[in-house]
The first five atom37 places (N, CA, C, CB, O) and aatype in JSON, in Angstrom:
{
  "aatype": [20, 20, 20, 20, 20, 20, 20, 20, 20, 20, 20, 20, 20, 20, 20, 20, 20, 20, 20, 20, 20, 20, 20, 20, 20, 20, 20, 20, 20, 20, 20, 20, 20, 20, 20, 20, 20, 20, 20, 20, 20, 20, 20, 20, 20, 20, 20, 20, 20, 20, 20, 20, 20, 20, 20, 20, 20, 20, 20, 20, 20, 20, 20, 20, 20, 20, 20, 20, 20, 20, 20, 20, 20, 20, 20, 20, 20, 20, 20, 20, 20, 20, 20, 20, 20, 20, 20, 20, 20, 20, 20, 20, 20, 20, 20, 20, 20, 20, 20, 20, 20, 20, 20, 20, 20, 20, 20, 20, 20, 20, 20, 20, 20, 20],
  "atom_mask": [
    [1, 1, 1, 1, 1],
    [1, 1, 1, 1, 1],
    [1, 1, 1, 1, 1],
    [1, 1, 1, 1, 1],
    [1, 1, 1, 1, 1],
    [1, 1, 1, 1, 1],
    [1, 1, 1, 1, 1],
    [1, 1, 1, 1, 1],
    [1, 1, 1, 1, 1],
    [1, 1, 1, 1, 1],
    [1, 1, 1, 1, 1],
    [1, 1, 1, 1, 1],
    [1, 1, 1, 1, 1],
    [1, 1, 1, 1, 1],
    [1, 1, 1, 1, 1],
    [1, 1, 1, 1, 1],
    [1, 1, 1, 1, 1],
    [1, 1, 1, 1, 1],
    [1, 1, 1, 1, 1],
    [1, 1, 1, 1, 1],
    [1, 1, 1, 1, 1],
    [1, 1, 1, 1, 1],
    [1, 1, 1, 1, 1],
    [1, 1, 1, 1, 1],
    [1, 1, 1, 1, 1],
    [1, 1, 1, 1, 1],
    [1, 1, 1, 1, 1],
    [1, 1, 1, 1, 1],
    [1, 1, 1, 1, 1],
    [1, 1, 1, 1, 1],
    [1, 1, 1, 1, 1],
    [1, 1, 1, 1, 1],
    [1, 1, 1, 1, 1],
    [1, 1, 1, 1, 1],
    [1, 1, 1, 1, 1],
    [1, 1, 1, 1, 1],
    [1, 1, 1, 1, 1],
    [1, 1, 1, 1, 1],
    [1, 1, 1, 1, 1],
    [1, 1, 1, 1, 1],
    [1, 1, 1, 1, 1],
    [1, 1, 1, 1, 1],
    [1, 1, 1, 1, 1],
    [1, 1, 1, 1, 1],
    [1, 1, 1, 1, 1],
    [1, 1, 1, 1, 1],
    [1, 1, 1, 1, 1],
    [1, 1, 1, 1, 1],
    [1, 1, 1, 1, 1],
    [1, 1, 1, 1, 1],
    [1, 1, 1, 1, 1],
    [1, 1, 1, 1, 1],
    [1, 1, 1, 1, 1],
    [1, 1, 1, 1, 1],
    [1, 1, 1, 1, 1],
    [1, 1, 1, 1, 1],
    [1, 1, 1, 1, 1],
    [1, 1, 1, 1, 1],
    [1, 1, 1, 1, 1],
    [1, 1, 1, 1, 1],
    [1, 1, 1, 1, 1],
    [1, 1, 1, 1, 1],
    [1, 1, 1, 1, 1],
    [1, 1, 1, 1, 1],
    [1, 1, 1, 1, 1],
    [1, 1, 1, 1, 1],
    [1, 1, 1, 1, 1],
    [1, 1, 1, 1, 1],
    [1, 1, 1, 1, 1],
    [1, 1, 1, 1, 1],
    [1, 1, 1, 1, 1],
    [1, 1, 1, 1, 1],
    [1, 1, 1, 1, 1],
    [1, 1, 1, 1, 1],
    [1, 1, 1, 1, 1],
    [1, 1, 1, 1, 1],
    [1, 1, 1, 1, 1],
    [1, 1, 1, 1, 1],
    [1, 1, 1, 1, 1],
    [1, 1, 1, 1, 1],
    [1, 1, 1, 1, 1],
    [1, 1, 1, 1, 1],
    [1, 1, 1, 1, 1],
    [1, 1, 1, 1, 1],
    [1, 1, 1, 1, 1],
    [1, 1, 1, 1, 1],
    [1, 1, 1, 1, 1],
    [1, 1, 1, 1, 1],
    [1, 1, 1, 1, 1],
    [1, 1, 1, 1, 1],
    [1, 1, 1, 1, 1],
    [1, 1, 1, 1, 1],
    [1, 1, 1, 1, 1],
    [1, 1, 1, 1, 1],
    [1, 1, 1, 1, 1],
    [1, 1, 1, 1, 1],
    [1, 1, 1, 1, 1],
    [1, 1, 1, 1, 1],
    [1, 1, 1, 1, 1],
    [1, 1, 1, 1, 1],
    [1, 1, 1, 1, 1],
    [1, 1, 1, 1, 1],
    [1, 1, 1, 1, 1],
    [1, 1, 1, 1, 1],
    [1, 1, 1, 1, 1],
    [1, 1, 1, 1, 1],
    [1, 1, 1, 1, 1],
    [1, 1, 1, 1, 1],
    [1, 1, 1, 1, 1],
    [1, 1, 1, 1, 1],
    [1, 1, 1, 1, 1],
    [1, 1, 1, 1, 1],
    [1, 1, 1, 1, 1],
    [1, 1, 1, 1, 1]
  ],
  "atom_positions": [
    [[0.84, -1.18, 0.0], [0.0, 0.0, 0.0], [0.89, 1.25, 0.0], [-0.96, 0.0, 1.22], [1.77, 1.37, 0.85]],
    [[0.68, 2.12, -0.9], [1.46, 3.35, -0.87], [0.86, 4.25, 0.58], [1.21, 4.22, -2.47], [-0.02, 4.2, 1.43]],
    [[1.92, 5.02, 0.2], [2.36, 5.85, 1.86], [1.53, 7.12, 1.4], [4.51, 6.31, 2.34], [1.55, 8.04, 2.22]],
    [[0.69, 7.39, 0.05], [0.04, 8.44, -0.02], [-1.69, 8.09, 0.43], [0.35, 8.98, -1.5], [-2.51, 8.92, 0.84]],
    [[-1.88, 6.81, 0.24], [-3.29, 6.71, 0.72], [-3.52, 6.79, 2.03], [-3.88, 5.61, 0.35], [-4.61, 7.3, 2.28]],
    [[-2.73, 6.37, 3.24], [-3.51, 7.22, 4.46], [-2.62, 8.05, 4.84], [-4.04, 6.45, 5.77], [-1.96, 7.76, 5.83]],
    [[-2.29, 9.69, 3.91], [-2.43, 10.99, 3.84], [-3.32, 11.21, 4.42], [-2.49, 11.52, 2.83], [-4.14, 10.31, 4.61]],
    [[-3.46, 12.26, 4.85], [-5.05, 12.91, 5.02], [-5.01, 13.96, 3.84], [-5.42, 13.79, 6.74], [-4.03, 14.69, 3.64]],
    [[-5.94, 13.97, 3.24], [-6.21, 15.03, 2.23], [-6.12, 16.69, 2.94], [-7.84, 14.67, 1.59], [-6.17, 17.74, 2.3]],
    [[-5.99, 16.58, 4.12], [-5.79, 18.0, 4.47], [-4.47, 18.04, 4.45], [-6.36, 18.51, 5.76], [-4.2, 19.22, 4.26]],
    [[-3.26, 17.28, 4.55], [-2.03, 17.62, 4.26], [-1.53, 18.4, 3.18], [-1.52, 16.71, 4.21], [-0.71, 19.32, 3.12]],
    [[-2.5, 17.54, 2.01], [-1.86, 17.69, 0.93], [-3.09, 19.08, 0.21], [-1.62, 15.99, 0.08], [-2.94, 19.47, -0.95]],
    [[-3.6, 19.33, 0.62], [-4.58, 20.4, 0.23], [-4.02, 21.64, -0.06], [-5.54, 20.63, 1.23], [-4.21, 22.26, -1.11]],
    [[-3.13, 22.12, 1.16], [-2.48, 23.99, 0.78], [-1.26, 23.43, -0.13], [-1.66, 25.28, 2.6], [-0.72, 24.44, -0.58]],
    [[-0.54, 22.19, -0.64], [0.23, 21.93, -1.66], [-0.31, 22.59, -2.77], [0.4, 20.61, -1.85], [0.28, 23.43, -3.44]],
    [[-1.74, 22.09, -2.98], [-2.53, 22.29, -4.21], [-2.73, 23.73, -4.81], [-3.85, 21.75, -3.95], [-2.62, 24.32, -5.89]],
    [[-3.15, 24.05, -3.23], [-3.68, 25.53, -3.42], [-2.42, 26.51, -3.16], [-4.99, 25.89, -2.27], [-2.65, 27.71, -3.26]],
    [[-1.65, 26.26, -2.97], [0.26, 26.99, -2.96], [0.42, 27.01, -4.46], [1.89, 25.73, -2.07], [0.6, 28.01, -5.15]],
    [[0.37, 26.1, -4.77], [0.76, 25.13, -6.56], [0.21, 26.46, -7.76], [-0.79, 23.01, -6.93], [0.85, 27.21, -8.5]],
    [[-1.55, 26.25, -7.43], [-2.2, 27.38, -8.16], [-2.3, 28.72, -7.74], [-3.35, 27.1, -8.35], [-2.94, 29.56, -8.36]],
    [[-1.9, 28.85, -7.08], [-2.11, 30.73, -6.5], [-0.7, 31.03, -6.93], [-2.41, 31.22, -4.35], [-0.65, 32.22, -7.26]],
    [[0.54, 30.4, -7.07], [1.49, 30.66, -7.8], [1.4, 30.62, -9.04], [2.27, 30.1, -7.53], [2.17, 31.42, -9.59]],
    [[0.62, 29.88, -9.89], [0.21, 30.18, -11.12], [-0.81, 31.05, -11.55], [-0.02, 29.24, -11.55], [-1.26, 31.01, -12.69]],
    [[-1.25, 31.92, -10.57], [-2.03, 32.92, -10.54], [-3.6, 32.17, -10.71], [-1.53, 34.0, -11.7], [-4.47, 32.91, -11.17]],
    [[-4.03, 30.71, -10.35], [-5.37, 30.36, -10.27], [-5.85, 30.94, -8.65], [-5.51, 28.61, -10.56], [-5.33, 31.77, -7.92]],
    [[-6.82, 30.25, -8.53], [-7.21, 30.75, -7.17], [-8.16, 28.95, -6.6], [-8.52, 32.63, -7.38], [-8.55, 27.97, -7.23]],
    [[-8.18, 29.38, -4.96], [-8.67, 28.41, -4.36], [-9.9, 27.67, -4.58], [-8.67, 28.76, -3.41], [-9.95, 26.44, -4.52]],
    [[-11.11, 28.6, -4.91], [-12.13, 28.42, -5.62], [-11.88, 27.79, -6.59], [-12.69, 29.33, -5.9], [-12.51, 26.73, -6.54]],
    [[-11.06, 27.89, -7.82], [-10.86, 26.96, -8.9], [-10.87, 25.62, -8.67], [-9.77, 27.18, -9.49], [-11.65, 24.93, -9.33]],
    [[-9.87, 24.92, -7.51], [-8.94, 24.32, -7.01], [-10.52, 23.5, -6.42], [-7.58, 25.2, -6.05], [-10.77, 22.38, -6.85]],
    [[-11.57, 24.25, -5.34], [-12.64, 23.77, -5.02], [-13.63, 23.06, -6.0], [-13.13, 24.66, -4.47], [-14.27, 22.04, -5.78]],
    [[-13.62, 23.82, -7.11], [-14.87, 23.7, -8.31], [-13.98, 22.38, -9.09], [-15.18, 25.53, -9.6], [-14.67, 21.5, -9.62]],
    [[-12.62, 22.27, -9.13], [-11.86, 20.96, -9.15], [-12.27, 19.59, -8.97], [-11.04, 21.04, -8.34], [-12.44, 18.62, -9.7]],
    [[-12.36, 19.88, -7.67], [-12.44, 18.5, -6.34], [-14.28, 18.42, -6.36], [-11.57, 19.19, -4.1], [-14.8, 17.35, -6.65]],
    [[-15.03, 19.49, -6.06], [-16.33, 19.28, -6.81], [-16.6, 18.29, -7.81], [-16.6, 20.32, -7.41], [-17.38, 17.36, -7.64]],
    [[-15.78, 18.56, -9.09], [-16.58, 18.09, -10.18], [-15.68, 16.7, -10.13], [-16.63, 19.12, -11.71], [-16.21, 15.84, -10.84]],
    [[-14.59, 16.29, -9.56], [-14.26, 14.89, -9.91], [-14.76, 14.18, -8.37], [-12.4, 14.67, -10.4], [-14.78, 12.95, -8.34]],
    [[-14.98, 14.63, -7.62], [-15.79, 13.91, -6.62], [-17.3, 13.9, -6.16], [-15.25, 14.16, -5.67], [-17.82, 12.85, -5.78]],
    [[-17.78, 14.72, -6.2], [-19.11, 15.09, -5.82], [-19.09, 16.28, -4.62], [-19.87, 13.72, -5.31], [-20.08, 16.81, -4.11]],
    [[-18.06, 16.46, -4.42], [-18.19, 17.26, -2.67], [-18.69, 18.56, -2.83], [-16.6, 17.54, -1.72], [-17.92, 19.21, -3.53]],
    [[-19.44, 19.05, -2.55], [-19.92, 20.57, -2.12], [-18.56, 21.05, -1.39], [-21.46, 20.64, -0.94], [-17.61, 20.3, -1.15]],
    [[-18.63, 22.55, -1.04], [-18.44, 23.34, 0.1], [-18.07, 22.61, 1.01], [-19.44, 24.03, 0.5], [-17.0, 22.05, 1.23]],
    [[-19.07, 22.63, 1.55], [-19.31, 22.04, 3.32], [-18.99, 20.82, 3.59], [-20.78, 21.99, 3.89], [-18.48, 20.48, 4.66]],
    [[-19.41, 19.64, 2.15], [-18.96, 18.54, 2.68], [-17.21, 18.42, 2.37], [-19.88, 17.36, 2.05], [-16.5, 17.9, 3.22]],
    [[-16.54, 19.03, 0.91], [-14.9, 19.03, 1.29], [-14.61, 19.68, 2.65], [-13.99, 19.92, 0.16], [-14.12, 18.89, 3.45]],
    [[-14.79, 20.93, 3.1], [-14.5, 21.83, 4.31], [-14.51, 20.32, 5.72], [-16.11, 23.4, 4.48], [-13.78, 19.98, 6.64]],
    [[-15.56, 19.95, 5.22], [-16.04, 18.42, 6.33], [-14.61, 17.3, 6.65], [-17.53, 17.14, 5.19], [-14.0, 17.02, 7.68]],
    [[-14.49, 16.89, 5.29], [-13.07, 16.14, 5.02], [-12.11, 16.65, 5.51], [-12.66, 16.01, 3.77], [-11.32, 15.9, 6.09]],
    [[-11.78, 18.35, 5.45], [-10.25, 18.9, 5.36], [-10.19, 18.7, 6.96], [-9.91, 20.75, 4.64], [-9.23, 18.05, 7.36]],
    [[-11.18, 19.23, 8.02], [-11.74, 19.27, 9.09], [-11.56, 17.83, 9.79], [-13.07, 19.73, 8.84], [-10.6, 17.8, 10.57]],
    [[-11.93, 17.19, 9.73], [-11.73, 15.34, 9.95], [-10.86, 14.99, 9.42], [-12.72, 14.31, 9.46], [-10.75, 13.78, 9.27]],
    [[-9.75, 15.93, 8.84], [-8.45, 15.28, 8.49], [-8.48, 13.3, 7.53], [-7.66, 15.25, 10.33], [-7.75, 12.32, 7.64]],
    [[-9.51, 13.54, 6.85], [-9.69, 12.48, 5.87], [-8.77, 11.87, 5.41], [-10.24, 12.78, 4.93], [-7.95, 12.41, 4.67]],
    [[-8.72, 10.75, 5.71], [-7.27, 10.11, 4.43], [-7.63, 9.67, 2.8], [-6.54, 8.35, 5.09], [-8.54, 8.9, 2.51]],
    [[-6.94, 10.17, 2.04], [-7.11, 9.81, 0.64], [-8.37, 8.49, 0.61], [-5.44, 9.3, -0.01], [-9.49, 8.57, 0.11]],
    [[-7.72, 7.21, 1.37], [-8.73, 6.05, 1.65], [-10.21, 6.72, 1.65], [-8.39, 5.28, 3.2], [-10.98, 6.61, 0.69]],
    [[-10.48, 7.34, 2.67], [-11.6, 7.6, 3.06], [-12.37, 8.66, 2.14], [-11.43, 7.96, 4.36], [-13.54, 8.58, 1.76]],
    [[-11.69, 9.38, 1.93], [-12.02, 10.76, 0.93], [-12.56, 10.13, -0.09], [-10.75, 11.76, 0.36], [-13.78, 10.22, -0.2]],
    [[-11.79, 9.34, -1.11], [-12.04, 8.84, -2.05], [-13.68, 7.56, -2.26], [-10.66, 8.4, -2.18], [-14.38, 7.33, -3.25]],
    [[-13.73, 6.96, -0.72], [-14.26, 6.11, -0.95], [-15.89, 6.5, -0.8], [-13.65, 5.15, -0.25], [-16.91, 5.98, -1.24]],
    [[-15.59, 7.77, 0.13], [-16.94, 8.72, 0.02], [-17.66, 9.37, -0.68], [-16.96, 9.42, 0.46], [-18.76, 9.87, -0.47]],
    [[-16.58, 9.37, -2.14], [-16.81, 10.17, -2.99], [-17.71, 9.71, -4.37], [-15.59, 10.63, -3.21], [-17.48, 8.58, -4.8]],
    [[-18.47, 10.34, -4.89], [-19.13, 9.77, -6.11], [-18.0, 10.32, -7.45], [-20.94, 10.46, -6.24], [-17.84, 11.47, -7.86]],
    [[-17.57, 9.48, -7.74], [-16.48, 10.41, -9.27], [-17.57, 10.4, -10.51], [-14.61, 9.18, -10.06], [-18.52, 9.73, -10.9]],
    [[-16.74, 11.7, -10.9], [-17.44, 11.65, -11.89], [-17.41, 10.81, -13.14], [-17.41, 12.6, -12.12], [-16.34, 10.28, -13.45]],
    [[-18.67, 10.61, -14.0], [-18.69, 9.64, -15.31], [-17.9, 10.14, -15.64], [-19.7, 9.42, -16.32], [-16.95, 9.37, -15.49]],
    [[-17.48, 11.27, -16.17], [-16.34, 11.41, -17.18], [-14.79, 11.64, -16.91], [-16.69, 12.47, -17.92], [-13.95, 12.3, -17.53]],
    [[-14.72, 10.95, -15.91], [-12.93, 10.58, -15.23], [-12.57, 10.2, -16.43], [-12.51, 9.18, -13.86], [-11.81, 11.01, -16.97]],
    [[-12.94, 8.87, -17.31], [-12.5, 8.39, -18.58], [-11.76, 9.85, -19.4], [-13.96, 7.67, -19.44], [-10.77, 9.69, -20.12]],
    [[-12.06, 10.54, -19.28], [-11.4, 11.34, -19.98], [-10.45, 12.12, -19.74], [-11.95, 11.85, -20.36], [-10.18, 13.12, -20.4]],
    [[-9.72, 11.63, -18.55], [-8.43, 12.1, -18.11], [-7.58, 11.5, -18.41], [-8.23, 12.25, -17.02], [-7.2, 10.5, -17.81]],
    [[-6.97, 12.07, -19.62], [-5.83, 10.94, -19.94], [-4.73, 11.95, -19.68], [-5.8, 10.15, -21.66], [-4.86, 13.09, -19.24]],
    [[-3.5, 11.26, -20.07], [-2.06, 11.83, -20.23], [-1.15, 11.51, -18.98], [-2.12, 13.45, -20.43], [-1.44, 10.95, -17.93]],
    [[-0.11, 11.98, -19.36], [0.98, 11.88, -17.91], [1.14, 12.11, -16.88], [1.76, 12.23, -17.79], [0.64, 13.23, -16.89]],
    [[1.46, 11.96, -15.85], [1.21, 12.48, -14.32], [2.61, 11.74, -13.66], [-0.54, 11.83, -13.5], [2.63, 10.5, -13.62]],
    [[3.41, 12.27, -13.31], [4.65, 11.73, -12.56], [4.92, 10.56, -13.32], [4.45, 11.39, -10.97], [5.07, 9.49, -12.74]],
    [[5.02, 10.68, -14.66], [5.75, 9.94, -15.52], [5.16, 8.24, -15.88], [7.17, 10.0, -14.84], [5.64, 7.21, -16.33]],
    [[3.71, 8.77, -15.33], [2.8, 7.72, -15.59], [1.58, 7.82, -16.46], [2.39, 7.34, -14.47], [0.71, 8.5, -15.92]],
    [[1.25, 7.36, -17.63], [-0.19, 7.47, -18.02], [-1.42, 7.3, -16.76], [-0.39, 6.3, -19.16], [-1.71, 6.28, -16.12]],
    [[-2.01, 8.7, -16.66], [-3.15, 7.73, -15.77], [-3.65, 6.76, -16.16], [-4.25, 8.22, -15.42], [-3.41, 5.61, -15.78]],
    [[-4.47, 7.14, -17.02], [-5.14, 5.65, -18.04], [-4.8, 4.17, -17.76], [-4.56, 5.69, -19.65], [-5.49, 3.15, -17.85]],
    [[-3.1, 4.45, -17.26], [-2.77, 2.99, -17.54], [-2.41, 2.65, -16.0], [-1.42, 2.71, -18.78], [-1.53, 1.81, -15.83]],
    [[-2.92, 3.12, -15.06], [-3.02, 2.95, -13.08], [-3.87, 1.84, -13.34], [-3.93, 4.44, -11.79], [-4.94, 1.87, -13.94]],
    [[-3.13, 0.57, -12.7], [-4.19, -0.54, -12.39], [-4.73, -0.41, -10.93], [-3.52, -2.06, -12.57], [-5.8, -0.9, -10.59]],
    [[-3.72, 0.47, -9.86], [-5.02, 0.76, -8.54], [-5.77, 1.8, -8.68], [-4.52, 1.04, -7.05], [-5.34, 2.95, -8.76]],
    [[-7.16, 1.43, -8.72], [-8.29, 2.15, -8.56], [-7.91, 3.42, -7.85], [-9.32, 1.36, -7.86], [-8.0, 4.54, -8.37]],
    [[-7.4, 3.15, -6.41], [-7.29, 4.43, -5.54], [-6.33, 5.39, -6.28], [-6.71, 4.11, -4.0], [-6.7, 6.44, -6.82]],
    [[-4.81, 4.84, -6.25], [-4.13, 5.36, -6.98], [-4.45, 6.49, -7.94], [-3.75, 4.53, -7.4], [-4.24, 7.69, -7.85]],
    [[-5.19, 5.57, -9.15], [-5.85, 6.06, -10.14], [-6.65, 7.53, -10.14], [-6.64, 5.08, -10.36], [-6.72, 8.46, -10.95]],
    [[-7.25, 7.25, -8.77], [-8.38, 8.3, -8.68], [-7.39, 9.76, -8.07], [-9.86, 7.65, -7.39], [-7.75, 10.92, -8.26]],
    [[-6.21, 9.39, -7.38], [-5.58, 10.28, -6.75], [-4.92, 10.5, -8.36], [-4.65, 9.82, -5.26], [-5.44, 11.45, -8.96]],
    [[-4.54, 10.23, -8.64], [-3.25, 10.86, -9.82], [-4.37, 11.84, -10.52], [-2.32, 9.39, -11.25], [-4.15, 13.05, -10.67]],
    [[-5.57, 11.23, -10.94], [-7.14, 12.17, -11.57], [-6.98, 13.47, -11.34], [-8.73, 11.84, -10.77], [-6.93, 14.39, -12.16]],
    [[-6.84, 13.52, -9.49], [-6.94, 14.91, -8.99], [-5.68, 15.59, -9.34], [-7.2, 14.99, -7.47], [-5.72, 16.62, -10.02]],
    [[-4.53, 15.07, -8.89], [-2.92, 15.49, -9.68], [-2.98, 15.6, -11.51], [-1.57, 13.94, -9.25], [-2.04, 15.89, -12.25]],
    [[-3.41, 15.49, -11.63], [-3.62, 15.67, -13.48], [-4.6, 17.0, -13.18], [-4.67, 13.96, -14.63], [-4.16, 18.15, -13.1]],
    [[-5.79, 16.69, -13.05], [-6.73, 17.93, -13.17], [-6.12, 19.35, -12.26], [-8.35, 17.41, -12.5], [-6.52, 20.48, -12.56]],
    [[-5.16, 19.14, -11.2], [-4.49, 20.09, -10.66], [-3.22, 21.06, -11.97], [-3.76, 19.18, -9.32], [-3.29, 22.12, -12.58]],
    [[-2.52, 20.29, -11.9], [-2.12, 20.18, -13.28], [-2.41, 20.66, -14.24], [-2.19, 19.39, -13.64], [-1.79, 21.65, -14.63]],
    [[-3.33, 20.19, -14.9], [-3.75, 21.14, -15.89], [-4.09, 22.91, -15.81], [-4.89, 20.5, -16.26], [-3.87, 23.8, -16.62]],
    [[-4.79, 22.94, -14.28], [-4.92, 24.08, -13.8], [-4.0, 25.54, -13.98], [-4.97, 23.69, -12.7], [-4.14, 26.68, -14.41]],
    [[-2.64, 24.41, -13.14], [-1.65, 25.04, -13.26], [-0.85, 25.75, -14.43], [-1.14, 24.41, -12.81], [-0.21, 26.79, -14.35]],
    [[-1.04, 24.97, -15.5], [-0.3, 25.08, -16.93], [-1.42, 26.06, -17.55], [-0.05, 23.4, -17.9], [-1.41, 26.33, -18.75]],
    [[-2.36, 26.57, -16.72], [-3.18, 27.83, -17.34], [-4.21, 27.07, -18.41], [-2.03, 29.1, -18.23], [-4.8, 27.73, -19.26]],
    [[-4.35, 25.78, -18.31], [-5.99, 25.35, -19.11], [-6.66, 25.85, -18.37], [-6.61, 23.82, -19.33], [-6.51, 25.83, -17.15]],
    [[-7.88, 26.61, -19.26], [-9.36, 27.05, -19.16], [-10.2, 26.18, -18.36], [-9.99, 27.14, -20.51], [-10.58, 25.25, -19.08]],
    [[-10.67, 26.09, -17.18], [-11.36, 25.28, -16.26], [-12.31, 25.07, -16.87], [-11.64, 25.68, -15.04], [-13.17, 24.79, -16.04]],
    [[-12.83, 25.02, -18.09], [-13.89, 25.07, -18.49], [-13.17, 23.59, -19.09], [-14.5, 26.44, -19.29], [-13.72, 22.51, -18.87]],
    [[-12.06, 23.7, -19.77], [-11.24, 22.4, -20.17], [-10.98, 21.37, -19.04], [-9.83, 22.8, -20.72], [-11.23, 20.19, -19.27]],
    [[-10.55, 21.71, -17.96], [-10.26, 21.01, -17.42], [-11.02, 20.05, -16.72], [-9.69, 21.49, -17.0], [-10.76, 18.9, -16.37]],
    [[-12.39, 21.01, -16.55], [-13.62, 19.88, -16.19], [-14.32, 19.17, -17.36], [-14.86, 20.6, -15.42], [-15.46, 18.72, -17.25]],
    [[-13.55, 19.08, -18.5], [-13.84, 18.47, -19.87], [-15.39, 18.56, -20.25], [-13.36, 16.9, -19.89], [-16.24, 17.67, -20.36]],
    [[-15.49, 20.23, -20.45], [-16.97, 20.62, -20.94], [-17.65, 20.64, -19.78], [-17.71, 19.65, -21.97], [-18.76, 21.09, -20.06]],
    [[-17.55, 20.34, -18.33], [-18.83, 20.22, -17.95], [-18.37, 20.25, -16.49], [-19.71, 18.93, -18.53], [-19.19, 20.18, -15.58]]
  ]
}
């Protein structure tokens, strides 16, 4: 078992949001992010960061979205596409869609239309 799944997603959260506010995105982006590939509102991420959630748990609470399939490309020198752990998989999702953020795609892209 990798040493990133019981993270707590609040560790790794101001990484994210350090990551994009240096690329001039903002936190809200970063929220409307984690929204659309998990299901979380507001209140229920704020809930997670708060309960110090581990990736495990975060993830397993989460509804992803149908169109994850369409996150393809590289991520730490890995195709996502080609992650045979599920969890894994779903974490690199959020590291790709962060990612993209960063490199200044249109969030409108990055939530692939929707």
């Amino acid at each position: 078992m990798s040493r990133i799944f019981q993270t707590s997603v609040s560790a790794v959260y101001p990484l994210y949001v350090a990551k994009l506010e240096n690329k001039g995105r903002s936190r809200e982006e970063l929220d409307q992010v984690i929204e659309w590939l998990t299901g979380f509102d507001d209140a229920a991420l704020s809930a997670h960061l708060a309960a110090r959630t581990t990736f495990v748990d975060f993830f397993d609470d989460a509804e992803l979205n149908p169109d994850t399939s369409l996150i393809t490309g590289v991520i730490c020198g890995v195709r996502v596409e080609q992650i045979e752990d599920p969890l894994m998989r779903k974490i690199r999702y959020l590291d790709k869609l962060v990612d993209e953020l960063a490199r200044g795609k249109a969030l409108e892209k990055v939530l692939r239309g929707g």
